[in-house]
C-alpha positions in Angstrom: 9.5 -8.2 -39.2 10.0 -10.7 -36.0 9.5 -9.0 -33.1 13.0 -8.3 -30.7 13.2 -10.2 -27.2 13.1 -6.9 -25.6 9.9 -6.0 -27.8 8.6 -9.5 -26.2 9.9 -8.6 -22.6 7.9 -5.1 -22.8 4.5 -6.4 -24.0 4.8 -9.2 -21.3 5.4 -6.3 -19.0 2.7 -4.5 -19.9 0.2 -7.1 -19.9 1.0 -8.4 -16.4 0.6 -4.7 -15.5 -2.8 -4.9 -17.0 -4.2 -7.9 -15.3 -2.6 -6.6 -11.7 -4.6 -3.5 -12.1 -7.3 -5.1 -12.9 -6.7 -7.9 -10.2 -6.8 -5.1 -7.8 -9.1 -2.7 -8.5 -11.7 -6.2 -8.4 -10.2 -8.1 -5.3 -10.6 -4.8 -3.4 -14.6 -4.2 -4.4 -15.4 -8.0 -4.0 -12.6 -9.7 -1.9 -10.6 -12.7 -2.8 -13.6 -15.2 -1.9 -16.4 -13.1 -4.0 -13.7 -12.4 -6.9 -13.6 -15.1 -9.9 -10.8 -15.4 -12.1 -13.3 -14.7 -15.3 -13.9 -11.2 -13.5 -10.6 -10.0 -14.0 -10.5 -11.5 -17.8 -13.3 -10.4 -19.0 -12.7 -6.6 -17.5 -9.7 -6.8 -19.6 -10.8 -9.1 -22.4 -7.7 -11.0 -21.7 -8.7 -15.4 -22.1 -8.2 -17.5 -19.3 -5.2 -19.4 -21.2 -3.6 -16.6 -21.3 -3.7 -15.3 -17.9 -2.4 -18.6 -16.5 1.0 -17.7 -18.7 1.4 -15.0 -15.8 -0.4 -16.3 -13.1 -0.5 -20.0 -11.9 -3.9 -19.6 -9.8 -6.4 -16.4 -8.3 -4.5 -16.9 -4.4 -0.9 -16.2 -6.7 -2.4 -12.8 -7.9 -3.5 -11.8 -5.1 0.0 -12.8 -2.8 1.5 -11.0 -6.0 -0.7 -7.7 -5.4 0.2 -7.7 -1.4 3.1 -8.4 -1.9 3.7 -5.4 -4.2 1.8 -3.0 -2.1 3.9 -3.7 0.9 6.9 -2.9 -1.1 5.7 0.2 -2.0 5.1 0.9 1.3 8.2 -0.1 2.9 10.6 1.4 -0.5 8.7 4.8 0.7 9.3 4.6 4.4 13.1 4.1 3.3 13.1 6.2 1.0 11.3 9.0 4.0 14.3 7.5 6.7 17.1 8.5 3.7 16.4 12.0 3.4 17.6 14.7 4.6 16.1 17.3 7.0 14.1 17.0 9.9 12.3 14.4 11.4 9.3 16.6 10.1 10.2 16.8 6.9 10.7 13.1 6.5 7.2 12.5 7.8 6.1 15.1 5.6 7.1 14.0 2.5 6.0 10.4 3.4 2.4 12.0 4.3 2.7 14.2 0.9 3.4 10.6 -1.0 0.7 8.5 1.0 -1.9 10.9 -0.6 -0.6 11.9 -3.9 -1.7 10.0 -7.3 -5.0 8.1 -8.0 -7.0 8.0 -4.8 -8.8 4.9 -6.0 -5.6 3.0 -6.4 -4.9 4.2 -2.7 -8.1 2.7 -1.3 -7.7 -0.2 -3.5 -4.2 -1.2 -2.2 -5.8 -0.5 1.4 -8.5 -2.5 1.4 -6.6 -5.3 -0.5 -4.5 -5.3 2.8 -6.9 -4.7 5.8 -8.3 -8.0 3.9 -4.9 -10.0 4.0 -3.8 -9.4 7.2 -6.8 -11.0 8.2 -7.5 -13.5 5.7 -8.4 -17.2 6.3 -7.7 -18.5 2.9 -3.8 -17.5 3.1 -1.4 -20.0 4.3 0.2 -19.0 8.1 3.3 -18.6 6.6 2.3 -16.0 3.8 0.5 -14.1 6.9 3.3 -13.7 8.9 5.5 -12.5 5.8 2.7 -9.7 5.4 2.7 -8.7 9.0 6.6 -9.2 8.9 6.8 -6.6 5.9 4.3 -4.4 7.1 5.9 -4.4 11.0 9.6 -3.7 9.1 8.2 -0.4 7.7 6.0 0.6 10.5 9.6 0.2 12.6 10.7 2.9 10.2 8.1 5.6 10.8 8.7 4.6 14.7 12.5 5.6 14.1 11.7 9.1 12.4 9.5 9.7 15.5 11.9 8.4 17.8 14.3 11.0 16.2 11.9 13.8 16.6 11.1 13.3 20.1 15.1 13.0 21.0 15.0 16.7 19.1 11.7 17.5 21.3 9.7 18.1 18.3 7.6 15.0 19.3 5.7 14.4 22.0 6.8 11.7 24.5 4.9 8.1 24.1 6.3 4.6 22.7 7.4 5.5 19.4 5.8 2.6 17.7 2.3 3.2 19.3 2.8 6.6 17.6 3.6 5.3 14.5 0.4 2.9 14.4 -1.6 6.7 15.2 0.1 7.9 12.2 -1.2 5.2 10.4 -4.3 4.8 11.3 -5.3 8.2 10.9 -3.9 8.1 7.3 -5.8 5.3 6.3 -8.9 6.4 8.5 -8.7 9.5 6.1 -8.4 7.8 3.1 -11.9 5.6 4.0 -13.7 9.0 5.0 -12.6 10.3 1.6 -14.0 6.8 0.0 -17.6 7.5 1.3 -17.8 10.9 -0.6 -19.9 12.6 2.8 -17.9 15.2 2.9 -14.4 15.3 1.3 -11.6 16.3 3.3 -9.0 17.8 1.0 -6.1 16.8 2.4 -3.3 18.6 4.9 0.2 17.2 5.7 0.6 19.4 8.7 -2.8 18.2 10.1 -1.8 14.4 9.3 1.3 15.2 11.8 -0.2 17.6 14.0 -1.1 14.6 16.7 2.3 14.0 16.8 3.5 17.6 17.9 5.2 18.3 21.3 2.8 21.0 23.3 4.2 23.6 25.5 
């Protein structure tokens, strides 16, 4: 029996899932430079020919994977201005997110963008777009503060230098975590404890 166009449409799906997944689990581990295109097909037993149906070249995977990370990012950070409830709560449920699921995907899509935003090998243009994307949703967390600190649940302080504290001590967690020392099992309220109003 011939297969339907929607039947078509899902298996293309799922194999460009495949080799993303795989794209990034290797980019991450060995960067773009150390990562060959034969890495990701042989992980996935997938032929050269074939990848090149999805993928024109090894720099279009990669922009591909930033480029999906960031909108994850910056659908969550809307999705975290959108709700409803406190400033807190917002923050809260984006700090819940950042650490829920598989933690190696999460350190994956990190280090896959600490790389990028520094990267060489990208075009100027395609390094502004990430810092453009990634500036757009750090904008967002700055507004939550912003709105927690006209409530005086915040402390005082430029909100977007708070935001990037936010960050950074999200990601710094999730890197700690990677080394396996001492796993820190991980606590919302602690993640937005910095940004508490004292007294």
């Amino acid at each position: 029996m011939a297969r339907s166009e929607e039947q078509f449409k899902k298996i293309r799906d799922q194999r460009y899932e495949e080799i993303s997944n795989a794209a990034l689990k290797i980019f991450a581990r060995k960067g773009f430079a150390g990562t060959k295109i034969s890495d990701i097909t042989s992980s996935i037993n997938l032929s050269h020919g074939l990848l090149y149906h999805y993928f024109k070249s090894k720099e279009e995977i990669y922009v591909a994977l930033i480029t999906n990370v960031l909108e994850l990012f910056s659908q969550a950070v809307e999705e975290a201005e959108s709700n409803n409830g406190t400033p807190y709560g917002k923050l809260r449920w984006l700090t819940e997110l950042t650490f829920k699921g598989d933690f190696d995907v999460a350190l994956d899509r990190h280090m896959l963008l600490m790389e990028a935003m520094q990267a060489d090998f990208l075009s100027q243009d395609i390094k502004e777009q990430i810092i453009d994307q990634y500036t757009t949703a750090l904008k967002g967390i700055g507004r939550i503060i912003a709105e927690g600190q006209q409530t005086g649940l915040f402390r005082d302080g430029d909100e977007m230098e708070l935001a990037a504290y936010y960050i950074s001590l999200s990601q710094g967690i999730t890197l700690w975590n990677a080394k396996g020392l001492y796993p820190i099992r991980v606590s919302a309220d602690m993640v937005l404890d910095p940004l508490m109003k004292r007294g």
